[in-house]
FIVO-280079 format. One record per residue (C-alpha): residue in three letters; x, y, z. Coordinates in pm, whole numbers, plus 50000, padded with zeros to 5 digits. Example, Ala and Ser with C-alpha at 12.3 -4.5 7.8 and 13.67 -1.06 7.14 Angstrom:
! residues 2
{'Ala',{51230,49550,50780}}
{'Ser',{51367,49894,50714}}
END
This chain:
! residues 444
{'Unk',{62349,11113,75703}}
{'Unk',{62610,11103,75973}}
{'Unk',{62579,10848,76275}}
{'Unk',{62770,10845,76547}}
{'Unk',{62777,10644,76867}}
{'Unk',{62868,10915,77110}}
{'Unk',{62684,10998,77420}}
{'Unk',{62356,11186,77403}}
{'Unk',{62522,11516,77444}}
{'Unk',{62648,11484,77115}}
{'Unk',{62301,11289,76986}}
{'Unk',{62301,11268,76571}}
{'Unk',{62059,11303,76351}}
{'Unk',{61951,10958,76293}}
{'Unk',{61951,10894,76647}}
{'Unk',{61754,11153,76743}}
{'Unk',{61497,11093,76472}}
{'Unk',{61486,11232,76170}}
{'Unk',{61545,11004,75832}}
{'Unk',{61544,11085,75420}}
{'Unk',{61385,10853,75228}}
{'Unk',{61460,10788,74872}}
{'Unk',{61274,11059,74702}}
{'Unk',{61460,11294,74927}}
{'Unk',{61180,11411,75203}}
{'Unk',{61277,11410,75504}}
{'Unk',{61084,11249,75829}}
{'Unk',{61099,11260,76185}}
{'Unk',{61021,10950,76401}}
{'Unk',{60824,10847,76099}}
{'Unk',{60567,11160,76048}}
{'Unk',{60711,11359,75742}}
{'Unk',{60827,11710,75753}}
{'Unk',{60615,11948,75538}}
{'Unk',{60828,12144,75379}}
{'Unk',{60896,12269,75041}}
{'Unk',{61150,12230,74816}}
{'Unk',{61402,12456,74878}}
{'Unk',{61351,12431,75252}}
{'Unk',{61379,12083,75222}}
{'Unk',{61719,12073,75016}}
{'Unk',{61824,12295,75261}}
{'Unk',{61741,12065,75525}}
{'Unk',{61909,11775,75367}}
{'Unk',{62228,11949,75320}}
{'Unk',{62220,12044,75720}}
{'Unk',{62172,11729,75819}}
{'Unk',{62379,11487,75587}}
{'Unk',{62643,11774,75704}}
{'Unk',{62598,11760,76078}}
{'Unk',{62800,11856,76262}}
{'Unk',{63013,12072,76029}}
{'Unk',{62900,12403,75894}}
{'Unk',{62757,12401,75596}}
{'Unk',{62897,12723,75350}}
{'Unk',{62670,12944,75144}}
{'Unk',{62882,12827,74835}}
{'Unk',{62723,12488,74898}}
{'Unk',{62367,12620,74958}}
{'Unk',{62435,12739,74601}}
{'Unk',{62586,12488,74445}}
{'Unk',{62335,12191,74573}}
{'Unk',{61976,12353,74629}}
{'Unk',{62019,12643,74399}}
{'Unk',{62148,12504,74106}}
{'Unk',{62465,12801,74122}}
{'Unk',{62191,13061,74103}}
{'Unk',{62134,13174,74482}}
{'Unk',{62185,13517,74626}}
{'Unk',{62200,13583,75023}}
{'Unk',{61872,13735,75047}}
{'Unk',{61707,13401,74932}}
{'Unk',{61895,13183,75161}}
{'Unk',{61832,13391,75448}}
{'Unk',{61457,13414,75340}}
{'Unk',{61487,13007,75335}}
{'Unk',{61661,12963,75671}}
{'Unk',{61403,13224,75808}}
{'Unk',{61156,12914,75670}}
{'Unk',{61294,12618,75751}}
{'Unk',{61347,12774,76100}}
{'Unk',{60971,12796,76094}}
{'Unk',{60871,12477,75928}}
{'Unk',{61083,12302,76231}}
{'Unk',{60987,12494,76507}}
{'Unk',{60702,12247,76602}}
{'Unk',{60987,11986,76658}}
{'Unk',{61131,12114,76940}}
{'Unk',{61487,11967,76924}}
{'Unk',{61708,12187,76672}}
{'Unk',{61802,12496,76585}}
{'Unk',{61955,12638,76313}}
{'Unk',{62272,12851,76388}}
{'Unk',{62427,13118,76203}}
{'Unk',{62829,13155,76187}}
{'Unk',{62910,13511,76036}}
{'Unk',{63132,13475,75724}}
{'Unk',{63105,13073,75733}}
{'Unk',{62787,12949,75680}}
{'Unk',{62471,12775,75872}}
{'Unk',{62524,12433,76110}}
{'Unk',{62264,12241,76259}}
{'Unk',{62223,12140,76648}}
{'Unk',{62083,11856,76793}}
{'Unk',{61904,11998,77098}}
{'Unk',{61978,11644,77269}}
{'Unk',{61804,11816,77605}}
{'Unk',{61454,11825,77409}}
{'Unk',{61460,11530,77274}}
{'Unk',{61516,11373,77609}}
{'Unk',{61180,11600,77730}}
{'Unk',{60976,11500,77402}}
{'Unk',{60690,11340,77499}}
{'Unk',{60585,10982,77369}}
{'Unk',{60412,10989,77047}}
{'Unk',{60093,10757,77011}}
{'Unk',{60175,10429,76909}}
{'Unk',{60023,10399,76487}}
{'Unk',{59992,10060,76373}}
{'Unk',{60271,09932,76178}}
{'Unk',{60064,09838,75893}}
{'Unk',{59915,10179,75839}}
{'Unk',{60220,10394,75954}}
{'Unk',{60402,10408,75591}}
{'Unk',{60063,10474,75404}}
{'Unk',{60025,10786,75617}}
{'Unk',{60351,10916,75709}}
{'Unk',{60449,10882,75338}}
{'Unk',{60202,10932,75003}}
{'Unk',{60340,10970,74682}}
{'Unk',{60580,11222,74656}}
{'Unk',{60355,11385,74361}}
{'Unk',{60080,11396,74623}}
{'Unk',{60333,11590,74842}}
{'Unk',{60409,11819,74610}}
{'Unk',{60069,11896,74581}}
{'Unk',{59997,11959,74961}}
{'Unk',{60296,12240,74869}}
{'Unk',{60161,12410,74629}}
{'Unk',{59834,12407,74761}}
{'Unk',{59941,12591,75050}}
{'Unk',{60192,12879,74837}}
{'Unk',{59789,12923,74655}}
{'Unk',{59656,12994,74988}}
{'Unk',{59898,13246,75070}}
{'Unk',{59863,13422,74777}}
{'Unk',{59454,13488,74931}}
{'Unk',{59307,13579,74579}}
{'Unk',{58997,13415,74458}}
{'Unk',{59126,13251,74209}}
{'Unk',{59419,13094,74378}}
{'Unk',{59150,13005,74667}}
{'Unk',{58984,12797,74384}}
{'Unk',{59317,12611,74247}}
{'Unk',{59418,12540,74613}}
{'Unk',{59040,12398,74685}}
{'Unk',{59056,12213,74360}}
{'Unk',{59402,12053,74444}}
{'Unk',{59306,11972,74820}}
{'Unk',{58998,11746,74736}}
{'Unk',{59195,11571,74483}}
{'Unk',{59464,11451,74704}}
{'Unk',{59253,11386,74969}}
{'Unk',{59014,11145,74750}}
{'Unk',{59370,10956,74646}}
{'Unk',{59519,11001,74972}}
{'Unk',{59289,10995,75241}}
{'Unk',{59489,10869,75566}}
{'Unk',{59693,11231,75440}}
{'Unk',{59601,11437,75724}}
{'Unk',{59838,11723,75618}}
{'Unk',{59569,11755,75300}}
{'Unk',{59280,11793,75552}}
{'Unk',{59436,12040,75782}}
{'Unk',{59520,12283,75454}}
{'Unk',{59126,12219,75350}}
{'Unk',{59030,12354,75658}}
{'Unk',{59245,12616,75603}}
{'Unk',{59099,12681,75316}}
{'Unk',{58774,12736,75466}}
{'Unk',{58861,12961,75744}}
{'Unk',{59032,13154,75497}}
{'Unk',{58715,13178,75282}}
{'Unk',{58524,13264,75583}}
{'Unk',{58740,13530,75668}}
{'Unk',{58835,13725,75347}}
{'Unk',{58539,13699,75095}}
{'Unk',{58233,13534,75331}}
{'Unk',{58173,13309,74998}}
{'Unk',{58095,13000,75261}}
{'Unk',{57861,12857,75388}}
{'Unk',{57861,12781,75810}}
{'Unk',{57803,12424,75722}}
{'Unk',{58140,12418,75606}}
{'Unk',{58312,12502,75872}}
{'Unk',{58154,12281,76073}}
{'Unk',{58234,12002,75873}}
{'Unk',{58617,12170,75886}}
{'Unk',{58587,12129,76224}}
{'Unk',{58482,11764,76224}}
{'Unk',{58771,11696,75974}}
{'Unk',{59016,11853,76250}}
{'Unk',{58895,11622,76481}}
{'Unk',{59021,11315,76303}}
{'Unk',{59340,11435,76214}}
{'Unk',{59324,11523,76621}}
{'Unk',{59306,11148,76682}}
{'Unk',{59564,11045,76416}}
{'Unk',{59848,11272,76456}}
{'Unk',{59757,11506,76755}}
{'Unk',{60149,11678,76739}}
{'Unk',{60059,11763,76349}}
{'Unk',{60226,12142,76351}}
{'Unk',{59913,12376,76305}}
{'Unk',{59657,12166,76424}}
{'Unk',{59538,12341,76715}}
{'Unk',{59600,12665,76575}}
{'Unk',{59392,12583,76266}}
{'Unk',{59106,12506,76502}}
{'Unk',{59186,12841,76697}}
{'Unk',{59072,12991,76394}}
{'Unk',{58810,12815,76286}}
{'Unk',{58609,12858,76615}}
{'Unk',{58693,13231,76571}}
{'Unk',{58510,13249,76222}}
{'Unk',{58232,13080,76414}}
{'Unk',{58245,13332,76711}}
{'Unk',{58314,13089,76937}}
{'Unk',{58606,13323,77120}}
{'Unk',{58599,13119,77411}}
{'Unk',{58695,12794,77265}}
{'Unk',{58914,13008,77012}}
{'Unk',{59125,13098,77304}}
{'Unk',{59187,12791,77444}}
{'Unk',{59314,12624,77106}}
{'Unk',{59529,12916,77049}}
{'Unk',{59713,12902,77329}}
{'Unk',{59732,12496,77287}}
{'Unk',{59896,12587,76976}}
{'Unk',{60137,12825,77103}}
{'Unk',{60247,12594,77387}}
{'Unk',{60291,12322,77139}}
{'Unk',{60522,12504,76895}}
{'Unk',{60598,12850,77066}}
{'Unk',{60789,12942,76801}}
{'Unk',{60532,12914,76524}}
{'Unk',{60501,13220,76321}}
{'Unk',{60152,13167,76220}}
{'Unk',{60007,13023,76547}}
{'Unk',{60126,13397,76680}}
{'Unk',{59953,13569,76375}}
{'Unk',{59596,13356,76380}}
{'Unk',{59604,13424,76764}}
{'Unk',{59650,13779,76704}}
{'Unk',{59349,13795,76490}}
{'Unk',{59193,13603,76722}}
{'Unk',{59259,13872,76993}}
{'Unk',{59156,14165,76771}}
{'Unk',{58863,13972,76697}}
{'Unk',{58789,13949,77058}}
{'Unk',{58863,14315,77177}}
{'Unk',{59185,14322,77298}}
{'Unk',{59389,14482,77035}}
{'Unk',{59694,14517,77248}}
{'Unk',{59779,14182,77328}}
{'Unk',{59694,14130,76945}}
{'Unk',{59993,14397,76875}}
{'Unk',{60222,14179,77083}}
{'Unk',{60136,13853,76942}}
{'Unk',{60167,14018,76556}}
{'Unk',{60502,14137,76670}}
{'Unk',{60601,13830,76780}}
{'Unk',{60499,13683,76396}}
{'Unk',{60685,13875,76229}}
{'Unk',{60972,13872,76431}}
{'Unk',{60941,13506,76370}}
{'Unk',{60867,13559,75983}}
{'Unk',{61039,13889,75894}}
{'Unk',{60982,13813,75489}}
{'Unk',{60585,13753,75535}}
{'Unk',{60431,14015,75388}}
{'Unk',{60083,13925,75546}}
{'Unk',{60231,13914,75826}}
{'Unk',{60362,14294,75851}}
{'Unk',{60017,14426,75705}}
{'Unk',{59835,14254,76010}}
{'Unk',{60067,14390,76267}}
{'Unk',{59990,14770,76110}}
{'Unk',{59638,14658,76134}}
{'Unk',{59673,14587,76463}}
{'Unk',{59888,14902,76513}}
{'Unk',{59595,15096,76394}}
{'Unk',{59287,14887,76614}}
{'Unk',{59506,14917,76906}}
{'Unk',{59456,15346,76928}}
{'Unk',{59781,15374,76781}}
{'Unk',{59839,15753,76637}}
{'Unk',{59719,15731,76309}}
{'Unk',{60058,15882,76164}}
{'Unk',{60228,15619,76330}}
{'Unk',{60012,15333,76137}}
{'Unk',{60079,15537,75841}}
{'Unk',{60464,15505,75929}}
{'Unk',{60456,15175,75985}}
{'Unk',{60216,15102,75674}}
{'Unk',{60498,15293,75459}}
{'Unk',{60782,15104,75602}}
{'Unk',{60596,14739,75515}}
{'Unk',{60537,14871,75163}}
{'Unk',{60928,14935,75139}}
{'Unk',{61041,14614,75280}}
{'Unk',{60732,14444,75048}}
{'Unk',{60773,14645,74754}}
{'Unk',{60597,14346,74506}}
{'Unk',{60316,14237,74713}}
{'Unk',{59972,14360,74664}}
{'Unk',{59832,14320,75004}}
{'Unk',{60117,14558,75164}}
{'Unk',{60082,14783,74875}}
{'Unk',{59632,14807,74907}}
{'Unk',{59721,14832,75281}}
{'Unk',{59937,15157,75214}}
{'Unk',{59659,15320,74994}}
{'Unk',{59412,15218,75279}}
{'Unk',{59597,15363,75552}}
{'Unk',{59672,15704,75348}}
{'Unk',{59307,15719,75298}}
{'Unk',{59199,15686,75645}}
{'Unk',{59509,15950,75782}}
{'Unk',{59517,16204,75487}}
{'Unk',{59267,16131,75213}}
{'Unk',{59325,16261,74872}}
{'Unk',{59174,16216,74521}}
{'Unk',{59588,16098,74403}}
{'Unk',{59516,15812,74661}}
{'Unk',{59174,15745,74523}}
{'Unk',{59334,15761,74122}}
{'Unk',{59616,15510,74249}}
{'Unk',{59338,15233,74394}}
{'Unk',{59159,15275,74028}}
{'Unk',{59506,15239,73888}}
{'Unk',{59612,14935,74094}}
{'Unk',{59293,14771,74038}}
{'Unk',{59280,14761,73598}}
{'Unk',{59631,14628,73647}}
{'Unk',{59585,14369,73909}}
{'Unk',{59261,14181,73918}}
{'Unk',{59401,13958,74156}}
{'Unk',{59466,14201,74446}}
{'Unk',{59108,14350,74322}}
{'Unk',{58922,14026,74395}}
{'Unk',{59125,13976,74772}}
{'Unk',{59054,14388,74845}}
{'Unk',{58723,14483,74713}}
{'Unk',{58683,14619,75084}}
{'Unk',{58985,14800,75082}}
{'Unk',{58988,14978,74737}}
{'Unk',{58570,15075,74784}}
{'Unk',{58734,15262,75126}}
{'Unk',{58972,15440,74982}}
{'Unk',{58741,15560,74694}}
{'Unk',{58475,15684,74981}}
{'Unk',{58666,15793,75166}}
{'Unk',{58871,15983,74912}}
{'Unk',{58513,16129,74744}}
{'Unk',{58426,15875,74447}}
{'Unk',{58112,15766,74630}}
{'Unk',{58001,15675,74278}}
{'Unk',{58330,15448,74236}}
{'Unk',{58275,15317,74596}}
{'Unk',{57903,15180,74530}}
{'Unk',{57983,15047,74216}}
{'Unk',{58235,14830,74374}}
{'Unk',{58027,14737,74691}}
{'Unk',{57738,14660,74474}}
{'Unk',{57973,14438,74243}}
{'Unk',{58123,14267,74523}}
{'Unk',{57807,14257,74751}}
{'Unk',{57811,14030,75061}}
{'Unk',{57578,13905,75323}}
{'Unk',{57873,13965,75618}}
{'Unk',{57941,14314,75568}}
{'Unk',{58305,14326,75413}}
{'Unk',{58227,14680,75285}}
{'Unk',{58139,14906,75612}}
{'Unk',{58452,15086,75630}}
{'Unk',{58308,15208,75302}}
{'Unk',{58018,15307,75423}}
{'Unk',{58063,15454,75740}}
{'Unk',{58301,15690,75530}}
{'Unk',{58023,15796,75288}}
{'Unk',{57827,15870,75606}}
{'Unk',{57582,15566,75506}}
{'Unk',{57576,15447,75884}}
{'Unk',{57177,15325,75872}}
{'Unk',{57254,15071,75545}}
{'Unk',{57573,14978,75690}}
{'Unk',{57377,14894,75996}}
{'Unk',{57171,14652,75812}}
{'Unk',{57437,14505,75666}}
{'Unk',{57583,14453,75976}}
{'Unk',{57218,14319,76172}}
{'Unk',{57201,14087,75794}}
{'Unk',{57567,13949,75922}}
{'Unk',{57555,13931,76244}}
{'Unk',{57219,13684,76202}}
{'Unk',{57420,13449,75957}}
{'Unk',{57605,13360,76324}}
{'Unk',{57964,13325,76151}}
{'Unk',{58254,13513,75886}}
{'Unk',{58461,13847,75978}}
{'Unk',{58194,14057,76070}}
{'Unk',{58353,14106,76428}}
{'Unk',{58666,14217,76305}}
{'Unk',{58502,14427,76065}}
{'Unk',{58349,14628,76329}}
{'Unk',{58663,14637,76555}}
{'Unk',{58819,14873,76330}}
{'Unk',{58839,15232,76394}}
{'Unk',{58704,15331,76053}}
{'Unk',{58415,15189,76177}}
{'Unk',{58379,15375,76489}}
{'Unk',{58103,15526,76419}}
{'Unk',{57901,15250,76421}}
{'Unk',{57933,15199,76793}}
{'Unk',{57674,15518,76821}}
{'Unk',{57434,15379,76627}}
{'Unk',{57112,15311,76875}}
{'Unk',{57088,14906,76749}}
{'Unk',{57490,14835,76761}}
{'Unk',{57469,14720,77163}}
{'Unk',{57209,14415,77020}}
{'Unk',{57396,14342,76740}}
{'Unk',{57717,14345,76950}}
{'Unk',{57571,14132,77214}}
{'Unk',{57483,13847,76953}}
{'Unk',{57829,13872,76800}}
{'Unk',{58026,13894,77082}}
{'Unk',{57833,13611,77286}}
{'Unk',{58075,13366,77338}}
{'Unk',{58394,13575,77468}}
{'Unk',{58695,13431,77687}}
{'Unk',{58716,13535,78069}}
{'Unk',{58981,13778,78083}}
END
């Protein structure tokens, strides 16, 4: 990597920071960047380049092996700009025809505040585990994007393992916690104990590495799967503050503001995600979520749920959230035939969308298909009243609902935020239930 002596206008890598150790990850002022592989060649090349531009031909020729088209690079960038946004002090420029060069935003580093002193004797142990242990952490977190059951598993099943070898690793703690809130929010199989003890894992990654990217948002959403909307806010916008251009700080706090009624400021902040993250396909089904819980014209949502399938034309979430949203605007049994179609093919998407796929067979007229599926995929926090507010089934769903709401934690207050669940909201008990669920709100 290049070092220069020049003034701090024209600070270098090195001296503003960052370092790559033998195995090839790269650090900055000794706390490790997570980042996976190809992010992290890509990194390497940038910086061992500085300050000359760095041509797609050698993107190719030294992270991809010769085997690299633009779309992939540009997907990576689009990462790596992510992965480094916490940092503060470089950016990642584009030159058309030429290439990508990295800057040294020598102005931020100067403004950087001090980082806690760690003792030197501890400081390699947890800035560095074994690379294999890395690695791990990686992959872990790819399973947790993928939100099906069984990758939930894997990713748990990884976690505990490198946290039982590595456990000064507080990246491995804040992706367990993820892994509960993520639990908590898309099957309920949890248990609140858990995310308390999430919670008291955050803390002590809090006291050893407080500027850990994700931190504060992680907590954000914990206290939201606990209701706790007031405290929710708070760490949100901590997060945000900290690394304002984190793509997934912006999407958990737009959950966070659906969650807590106010589904247009959630549309700006999911905007603002996948702005950030254009190639997330989670990312462009919550905005048309959003789209739809903020009163958006439902042939608008539909629009917009059309246009995510197209630009996400392999991923199951964008293509259950199409089917969903053509259900709720124009239902028709060739929607209801696709979701039985989709589902023997991928069991995957089936286990993530049981709540999606038992709404678009009620509301498409396989009540039948519907209850077979809710009673399959029962749960205690209501992930299946869209269902049955379509069948018309508003005094069960109601129990379901009073059942979840006493449990004190999970999705349920997203679940009845959404306008297929309107009809809820005239049901004589909802304004008891909604006062226990909605208990601990932020002043506006």
């Amino acid at each position: 990597m290049h070092n220069s002596s020049g003034a701090l206008a024209d600070i270098d890598p090195v001296s503003a920071g960052f370092d790559i150790d033998r195995d090839g990850f790269v650090s900055y002022k000794n706390s490790l960047l997570f980042l996976p592989p190809k992010e992290r060649g890509s990194f390497r090349l940038l910086l061992n380049a500085w300050p000359k531009v760095v041509s797609k031909e050698d993107f190719s020729k030294n992270v991809w092996a010769g085997r690299m088209s633009d779309e992939s690079l540009a997907r990576c960038i689009t990462q790596l700009r992510r992965g480094l946004s916490n940092l503060g002090v470089v950016q990642i420029d584009s030159l058309y025809g030429q290439g990508y060069r990295l800057t040294i935003l020598s102005d931020k580093v100067r403004l950087l505040p001090a980082m806690p002193a760690t003792p030197k004797s501890s400081k390699s142990e947890v800035a560095k585990p074994h690379a294999a242990l890395i690695e791990a952490c990686i992959h872990a977190r790819q399973l947790l994007e993928r939100r099906s059951l069984d990758a939930f598993s894997q990713a748990e099943s990884i976690l505990r393992n490198v946290v039982s070898k590595a456990p000064d690793y507080m990246v491995a703690k804040l992706l367990l916690a993820q892994y509960v809130a993520e639990r908590a929010f898309f099957d309920g199989n949890i248990q609140r104990s858990q995310i308390d003890d999430a919670l008291g894992e955050l803390r002590s990654v809090q006291d050893a590495e407080p500027y850990l990217q994700g931190l504060q948002s992680q907590r954000g959403y914990l206290l939201d799967c606990q209701w706790h909307f007031d405290e929710a806010k708070v760490a949100h916008e901590q997060a945000l503050q900290m690394s304002p251009d984190d793509d997934v700080a912006y999407y958990r706090y737009g959950f966070h503001l659906l969650t807590s009624n106010a589904p247009s400021e959630a549309v700006v902040a999911l905007r603002s995600a996948v702005q950030l993250n254009p190639f997330s396909p989670n990312m462009a089904v919550g905005l048309v979520r959003g789209y739809a819980c903020a009163g958006m014209d439902p042939a608008e949502v539909l629009v917009h749920a059309r246009s995510t399938y197209s630009l996400h034309p392999d991923s199951p979430s964008a293509y259950v959230n199409l089917l969903y949203t053509l259900a709720w605007v124009d239902p028709q049994p060739e929607v209801a035939h696709a979701a039985r179609h989709f589902v023997q093919k991928n069991r995957y998407a089936h286990a993530l969308s049981s709540r999606a796929v038992a709404y678009v067979l009620a509301r498409c007229g396989d009540h039948a298909g519907a209850l077979e599926i809710i009673e399959k995929h029962n749960s205690i926090h209501g992930i299946h009243l869209a269902a049955l507010v379509a069948m018309g089934m508003l005094d069960e769903a109601m129990e379901k609902v009073q059942a979840a709401a006493d449990t004190g934690f999970g999705v349920l207050p997203f679940s009845i935020s959404v306008p297929e669940c309107d009809a809820l909201k005239q049901h004589p008990d909802y304004p008891q239930v909604y006062a226990k669920v909605f208990s601990r709100m932020p002043k506006r």
